[in-house]
C-alpha positions as CSV (number, residue, x, y, z in Angstrom):
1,X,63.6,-83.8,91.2
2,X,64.2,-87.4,92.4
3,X,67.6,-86.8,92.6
4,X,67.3,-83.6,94.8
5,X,64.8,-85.7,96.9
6,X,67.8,-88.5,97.4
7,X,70.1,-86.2,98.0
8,X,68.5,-84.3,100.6
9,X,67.2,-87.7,102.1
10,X,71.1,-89.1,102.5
11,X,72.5,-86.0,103.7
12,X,70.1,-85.5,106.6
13,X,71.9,-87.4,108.7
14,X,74.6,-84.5,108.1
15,X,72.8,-81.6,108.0
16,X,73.7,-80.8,111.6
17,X,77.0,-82.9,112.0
18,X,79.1,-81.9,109.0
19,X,81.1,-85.1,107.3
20,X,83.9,-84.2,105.2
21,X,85.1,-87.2,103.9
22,X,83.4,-88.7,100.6
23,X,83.5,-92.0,102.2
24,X,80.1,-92.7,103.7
25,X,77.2,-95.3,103.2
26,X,74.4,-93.6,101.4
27,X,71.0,-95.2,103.2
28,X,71.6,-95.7,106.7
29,X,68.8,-95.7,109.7
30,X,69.6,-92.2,110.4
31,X,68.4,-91.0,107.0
32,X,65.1,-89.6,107.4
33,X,63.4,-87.4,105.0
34,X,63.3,-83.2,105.8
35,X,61.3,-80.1,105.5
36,X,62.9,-79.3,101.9
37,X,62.3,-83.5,100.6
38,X,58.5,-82.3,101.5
39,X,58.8,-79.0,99.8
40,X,60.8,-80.5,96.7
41,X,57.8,-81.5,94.6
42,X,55.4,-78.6,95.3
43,X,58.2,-76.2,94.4
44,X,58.8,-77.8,91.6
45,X,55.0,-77.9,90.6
46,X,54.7,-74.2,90.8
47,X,57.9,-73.4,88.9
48,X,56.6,-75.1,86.4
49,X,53.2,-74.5,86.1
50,X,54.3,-70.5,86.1
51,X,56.7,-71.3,83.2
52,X,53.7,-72.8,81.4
53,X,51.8,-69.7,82.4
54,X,54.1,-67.1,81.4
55,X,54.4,-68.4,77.9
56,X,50.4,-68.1,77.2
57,X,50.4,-64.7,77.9
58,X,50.8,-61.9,75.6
């Protein structure tokens, strides 16, 4: 989940202006975090929380 979080956090600054290249600095001022770095951790709450659910039921 932190990792998705980074991720989506360094590549923001792409996510309308594609960069090919693999050469890039990772945290610049033009990183900001989005919509889906907001979403990540109540996503990931629910998933698991009806993971834990499904295996209690009969």
């Amino acid at each position: 989940m932190i990792g998705a979080i980074i991720g989506d956090i360094v590549g923001s600054r792409f996510e309308w202006n594609n960069h090919r290249s693999k050469d890039f600095e990772l945290f610049t001022p033009a990183c900001t975090p989005t919509d889906d770095s907001i979403m990540i951790p109540p996503a990931a709450a629910a998933t698991s929380s009806s993971l834990l659910t499904a295996n209690c039921v009969s």
